[in-house]
C-alpha positions in Angstrom: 0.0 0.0 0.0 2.8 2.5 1.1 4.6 1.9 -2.6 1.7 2.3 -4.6 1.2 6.0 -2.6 4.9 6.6 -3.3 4.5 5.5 -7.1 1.3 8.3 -7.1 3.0 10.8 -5.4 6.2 10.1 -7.9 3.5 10.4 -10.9 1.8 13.8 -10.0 5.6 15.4 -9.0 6.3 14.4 -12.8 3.2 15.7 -14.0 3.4 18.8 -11.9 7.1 19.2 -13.9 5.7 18.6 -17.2 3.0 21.3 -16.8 5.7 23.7 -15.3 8.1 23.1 -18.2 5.1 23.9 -20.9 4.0 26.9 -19.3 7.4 28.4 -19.1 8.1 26.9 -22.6 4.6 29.2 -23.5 5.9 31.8 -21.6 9.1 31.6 -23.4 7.3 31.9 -26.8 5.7 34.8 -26.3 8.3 36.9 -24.8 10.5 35.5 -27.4 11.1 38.7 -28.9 11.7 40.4 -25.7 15.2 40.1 -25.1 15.7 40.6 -21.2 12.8 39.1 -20.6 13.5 36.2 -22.3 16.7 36.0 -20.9 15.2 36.3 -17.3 12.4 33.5 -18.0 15.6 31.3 -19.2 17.2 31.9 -15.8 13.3 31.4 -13.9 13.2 28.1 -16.1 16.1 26.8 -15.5 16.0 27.2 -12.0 12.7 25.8 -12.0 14.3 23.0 -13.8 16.8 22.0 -11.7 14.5 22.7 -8.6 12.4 20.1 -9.9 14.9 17.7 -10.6 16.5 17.7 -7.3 12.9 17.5 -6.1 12.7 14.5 -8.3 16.0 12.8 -7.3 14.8 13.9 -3.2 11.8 12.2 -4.1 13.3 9.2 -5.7 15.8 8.5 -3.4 12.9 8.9 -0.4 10.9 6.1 -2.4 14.0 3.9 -3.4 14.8 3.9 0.5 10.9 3.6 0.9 11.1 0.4 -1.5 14.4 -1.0 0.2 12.5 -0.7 3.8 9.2 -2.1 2.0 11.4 -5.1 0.7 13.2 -5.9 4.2 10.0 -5.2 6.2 8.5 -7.6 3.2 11.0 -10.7 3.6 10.3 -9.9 7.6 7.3 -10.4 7.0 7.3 -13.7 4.9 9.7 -15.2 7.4 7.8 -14.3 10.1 4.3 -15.8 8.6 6.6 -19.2 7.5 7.8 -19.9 10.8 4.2 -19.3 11.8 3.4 -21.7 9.2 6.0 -24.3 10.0 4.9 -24.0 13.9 1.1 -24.1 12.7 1.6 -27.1 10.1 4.4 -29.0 13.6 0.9 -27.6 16.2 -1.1 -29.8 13.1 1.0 -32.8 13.4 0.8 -33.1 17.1 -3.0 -32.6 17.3 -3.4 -35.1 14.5 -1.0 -37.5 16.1 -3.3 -37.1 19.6 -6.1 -37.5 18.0 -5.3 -40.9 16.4 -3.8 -41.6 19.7 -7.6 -40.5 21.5 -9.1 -42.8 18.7 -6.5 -45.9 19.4 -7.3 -45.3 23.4 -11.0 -45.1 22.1 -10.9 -48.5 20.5 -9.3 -50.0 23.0 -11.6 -48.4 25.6 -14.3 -50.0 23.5 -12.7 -53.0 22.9 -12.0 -53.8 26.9 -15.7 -52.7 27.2 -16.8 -55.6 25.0 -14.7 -58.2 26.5 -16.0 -56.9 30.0 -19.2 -57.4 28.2 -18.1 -60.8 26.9 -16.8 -61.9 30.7 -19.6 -60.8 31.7 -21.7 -63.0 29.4 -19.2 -66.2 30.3 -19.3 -65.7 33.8 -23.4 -66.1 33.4 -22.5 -69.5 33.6 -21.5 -71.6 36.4 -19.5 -74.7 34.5 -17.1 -71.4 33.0 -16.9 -70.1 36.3 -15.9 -72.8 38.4 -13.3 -72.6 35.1 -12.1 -69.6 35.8 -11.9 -70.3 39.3 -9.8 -73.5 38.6 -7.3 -71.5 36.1 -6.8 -68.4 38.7 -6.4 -71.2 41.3 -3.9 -73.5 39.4 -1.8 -70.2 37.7 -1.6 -68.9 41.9 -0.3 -72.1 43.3 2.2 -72.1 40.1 3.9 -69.0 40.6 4.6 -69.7 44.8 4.8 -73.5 44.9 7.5 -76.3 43.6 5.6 -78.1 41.3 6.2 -81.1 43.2 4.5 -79.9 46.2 1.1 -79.2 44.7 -1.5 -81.8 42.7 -4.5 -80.2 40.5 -7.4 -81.6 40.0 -6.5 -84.8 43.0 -9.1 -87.4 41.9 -10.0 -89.5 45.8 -10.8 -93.0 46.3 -14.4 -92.1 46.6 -14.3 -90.9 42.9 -14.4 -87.3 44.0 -12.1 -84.6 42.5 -10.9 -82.0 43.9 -9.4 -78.7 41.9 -6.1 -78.8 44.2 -4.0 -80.2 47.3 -1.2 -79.6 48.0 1.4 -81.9 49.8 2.6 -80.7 52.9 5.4 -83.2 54.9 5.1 -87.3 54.8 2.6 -86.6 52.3 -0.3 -84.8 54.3 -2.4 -82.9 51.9 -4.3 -79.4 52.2 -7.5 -79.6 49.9 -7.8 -76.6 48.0 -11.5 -76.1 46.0 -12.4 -73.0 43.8 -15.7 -71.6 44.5 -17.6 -69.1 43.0 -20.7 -67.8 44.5 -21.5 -65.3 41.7 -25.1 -65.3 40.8 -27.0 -64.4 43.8 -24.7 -62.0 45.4 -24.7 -60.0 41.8 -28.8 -60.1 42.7 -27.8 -58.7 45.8 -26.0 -56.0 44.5 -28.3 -54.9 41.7 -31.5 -55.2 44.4 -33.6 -52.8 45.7 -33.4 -52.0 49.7 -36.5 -54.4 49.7 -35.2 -57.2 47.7 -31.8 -57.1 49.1 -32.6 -59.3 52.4 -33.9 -61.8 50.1 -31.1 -62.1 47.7 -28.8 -61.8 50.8 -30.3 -65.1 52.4 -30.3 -66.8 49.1 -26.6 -65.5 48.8 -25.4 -67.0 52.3 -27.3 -70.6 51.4 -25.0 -70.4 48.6 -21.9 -70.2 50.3 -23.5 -72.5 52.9 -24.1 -75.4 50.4 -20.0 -75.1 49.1 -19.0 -75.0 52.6 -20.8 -78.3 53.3 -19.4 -79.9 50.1 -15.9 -79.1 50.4 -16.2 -80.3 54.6 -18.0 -83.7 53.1 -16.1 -84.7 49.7 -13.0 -82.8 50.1 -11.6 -83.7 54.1 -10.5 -86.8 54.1 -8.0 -88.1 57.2 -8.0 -91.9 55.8 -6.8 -90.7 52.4 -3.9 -88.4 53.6 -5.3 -84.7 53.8 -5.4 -82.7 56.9 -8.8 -82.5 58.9 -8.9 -78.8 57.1 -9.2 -77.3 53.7 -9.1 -74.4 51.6 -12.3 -72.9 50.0 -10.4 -70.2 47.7 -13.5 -67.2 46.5 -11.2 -66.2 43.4 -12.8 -62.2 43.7 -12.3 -60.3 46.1 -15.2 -58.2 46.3 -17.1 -61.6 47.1 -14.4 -62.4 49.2 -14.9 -59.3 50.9 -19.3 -59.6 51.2 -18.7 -63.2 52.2 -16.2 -63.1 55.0 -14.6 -59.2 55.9 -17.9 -57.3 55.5 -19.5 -60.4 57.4 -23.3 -60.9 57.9 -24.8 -60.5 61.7 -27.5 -62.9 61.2 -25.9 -65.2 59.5 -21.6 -65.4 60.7 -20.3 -67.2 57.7 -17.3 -67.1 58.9 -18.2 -69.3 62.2 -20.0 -71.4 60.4 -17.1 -72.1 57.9 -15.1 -72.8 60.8 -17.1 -74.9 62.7 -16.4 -77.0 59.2 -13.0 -77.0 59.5 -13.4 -75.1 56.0 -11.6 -71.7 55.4 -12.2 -69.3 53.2 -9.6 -67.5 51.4 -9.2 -64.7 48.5 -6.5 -64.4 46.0 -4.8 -62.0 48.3 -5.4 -64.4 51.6 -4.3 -67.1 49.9 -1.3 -66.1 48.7 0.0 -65.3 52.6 -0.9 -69.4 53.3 0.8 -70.5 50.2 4.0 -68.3 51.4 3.4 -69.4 55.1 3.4 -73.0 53.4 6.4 -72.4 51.9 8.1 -71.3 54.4 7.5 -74.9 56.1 8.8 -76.4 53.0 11.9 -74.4 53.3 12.2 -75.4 56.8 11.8 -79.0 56.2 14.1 -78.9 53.3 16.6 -77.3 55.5 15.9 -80.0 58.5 16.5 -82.8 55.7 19.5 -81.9 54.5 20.7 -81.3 58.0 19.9 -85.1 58.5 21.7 -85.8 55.2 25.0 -84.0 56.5 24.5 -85.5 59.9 24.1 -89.5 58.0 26.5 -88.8 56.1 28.9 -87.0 58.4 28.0 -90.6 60.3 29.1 -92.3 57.4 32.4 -90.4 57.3 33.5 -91.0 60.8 32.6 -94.6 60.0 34.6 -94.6 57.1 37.7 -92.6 59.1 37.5 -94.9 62.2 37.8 -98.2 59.4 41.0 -96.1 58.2 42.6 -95.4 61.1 42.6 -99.1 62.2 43.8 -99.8 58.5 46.4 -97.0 58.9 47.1 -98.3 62.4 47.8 -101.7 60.7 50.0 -100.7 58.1 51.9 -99.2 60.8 52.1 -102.4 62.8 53.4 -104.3 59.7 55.7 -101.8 58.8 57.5 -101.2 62.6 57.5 -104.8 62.5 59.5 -105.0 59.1 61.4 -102.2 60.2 62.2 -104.5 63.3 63.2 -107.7 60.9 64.9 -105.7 58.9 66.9 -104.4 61.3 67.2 -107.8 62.4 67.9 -109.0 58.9 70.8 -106.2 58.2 72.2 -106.9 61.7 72.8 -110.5 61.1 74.2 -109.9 57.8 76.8 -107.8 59.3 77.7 -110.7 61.0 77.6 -112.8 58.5 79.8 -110.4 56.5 82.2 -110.2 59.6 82.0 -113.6 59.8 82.9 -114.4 55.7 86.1 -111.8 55.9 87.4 -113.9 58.7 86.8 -116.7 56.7 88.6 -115.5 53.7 91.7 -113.7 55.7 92.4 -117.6 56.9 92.1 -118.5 53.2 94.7 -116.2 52.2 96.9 -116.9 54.6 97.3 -121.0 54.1 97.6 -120.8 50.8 101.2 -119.4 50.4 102.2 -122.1 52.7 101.0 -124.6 51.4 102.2 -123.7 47.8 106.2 -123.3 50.2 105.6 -127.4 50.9 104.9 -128.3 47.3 108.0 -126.6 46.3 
């Protein structure tokens, strides 16, 4: 905007010349024939002239500065608006990169919320609960036990099976069954202040009829388990209904007890199976202690049988030392003895050898 003003004001200081020039070049003409006169219009015009002109060149140089600062302020500009640009189009890329980030979360948000769904739909049933219950069960004892100190699904004499025992010293096992009490105590949940009670008691007979199962099938003195076991609740928030938050009228807890059947959640469970293995460690230690001790038995058995054997060798050899002492003592008489002999030798036979002469 500010050069096309300078190129107008540029445009009308030229025109203003040009009219200037023609009027004095009229004015010229008709004092032509006036000779001072013409002579002092020459002087007017030719000061006018070069007026103009250094107006023009001001002017000029005013707009070629003008068009220089334009220029910079121009380029300024266009670097200024392409770093904008290049922040803009970077600003772009990261909202467009969060935003297919927000739609990945989204699926995923989704997709978890349809296999909730789906776990929901599978845990509907009781067979694919007790399921569950088994894996959870089986995967927990697995990550804390030796596998040789834990049996899943231990079928009984009696046909029974249960989901797990595990072996505790001289073979004394601890029945371990998965239950899963699901059904009525989502009722519970879901019911109205005036439902609840109902749903409650029908919750409680629940866990009633798997603590009298696990006490009759499952605890089993004749066939090696304790007089005790395990009934592992596989969530806690059932756990937590069933045995923490507790029932007045109905103490499930004392009850389960008075079953010699305990309840236990993932989280309880895992402090018996580490008590557990503690004992294990303990006995392991206690048995290799017996080891050492047999075996350091063994050695001293084995040291005593040597040091007679070494005591024996010793015998023979003091007595061989003594014979052959013995031995080299009677052949130094023997070789005192044989130089006597041969000194007579020597000394008969010159004379006898005289006498034959």
């Amino acid at each position: 905007m500010q050069t096309t003003l300078l190129f107008l004001a540029i445009a009308l200081l030229s025109f203003s010349l040009l009219a200037a020039l023609a009027l004095l070049y009229r004015l010229h003409r008709k004092t032509q024939d006036a000779g001072q006169s013409n002579q002092m219009l020459e002087r007017q015009l030719q000061h006018t002239t070069t007026t103009v002109l250094q107006q023009l060149n001001a002017m000029t140089k005013q707009v070629g500065e003008r068009l220089r600062d334009n220029t910079q302020q121009q380029q300024q500009s266009q670097q200024t608006i392409g770093e904008r640009l290049d922040t803009a189009a970077r600003a772009y890329a990261v909202v467009t990169n969060k935003l297919t980030q927000l739609e990945e979360a989204n699926k995923r948000i989704y997709d978890v919320g349809k296999d909730i769904a789906s776990l929901q739909e599978i845990l509907r049933s009781p067979k694919l609960r007790g399921a569950i219950g088994e894996l959870f069960l089986g995967n927990l004892l697995s990550q804390i036990l030796p596998p040789d100190h834990f049996i899943e699904q231990h079928r009984f004499q009696s046909g029974e099976v249960v989901d797990a025992v595990v072996k505790l010293r001289d073979n004394m096992l601890v029945p371990v069954d998965a239950k899963f009490p699901l059904e009525n105590f989502q009722k519970m949940l879901a019911a109205s202040d005036e439902e609840k009670d109902a749903h409650k008691k029908m919750f409680v007979s629940d866990v009633k009829k798997h603590i009298d199962k696990i006490a009759k099938q499952y605890i089993l003195p004749d066939e090696g388990t304790l007089s005790l076991a395990l009934m592992y609740i596989p969530a806690e928030n059932v756990y937590y209904e069933t045995i923490v938050k507790g029932i007045e009228e109905n103490d499930l807890v004392h009850y389960a007890h008075s079953r010699n059947v305990i309840p236990v959640s993932p989280n309880s469970l895992y402090v018996y199976l580490q008590t557990i293995l503690l004992g294990l460690r303990g006995m392991q230690i206690e048995s290799s202690a017996r080891e050492m001790m047999q075996n350091l038995i063994r050695l001293k058995g084995d040291l005593e049988r040597f040091n007679g054997d070494y005591s024996l060798v010793g015998k023979h050899l003091t007595n061989a030392s003594r014979a052959f002492d013995d031995s080299r003592k009677r052949l130094e008489k023997f070789d005192t003895k044989f130089e006597k002999v041969a000194q007579v030798e020597l000394t008969e036979l010159p004379q006898a050898t005289a006498d034959q002469e």
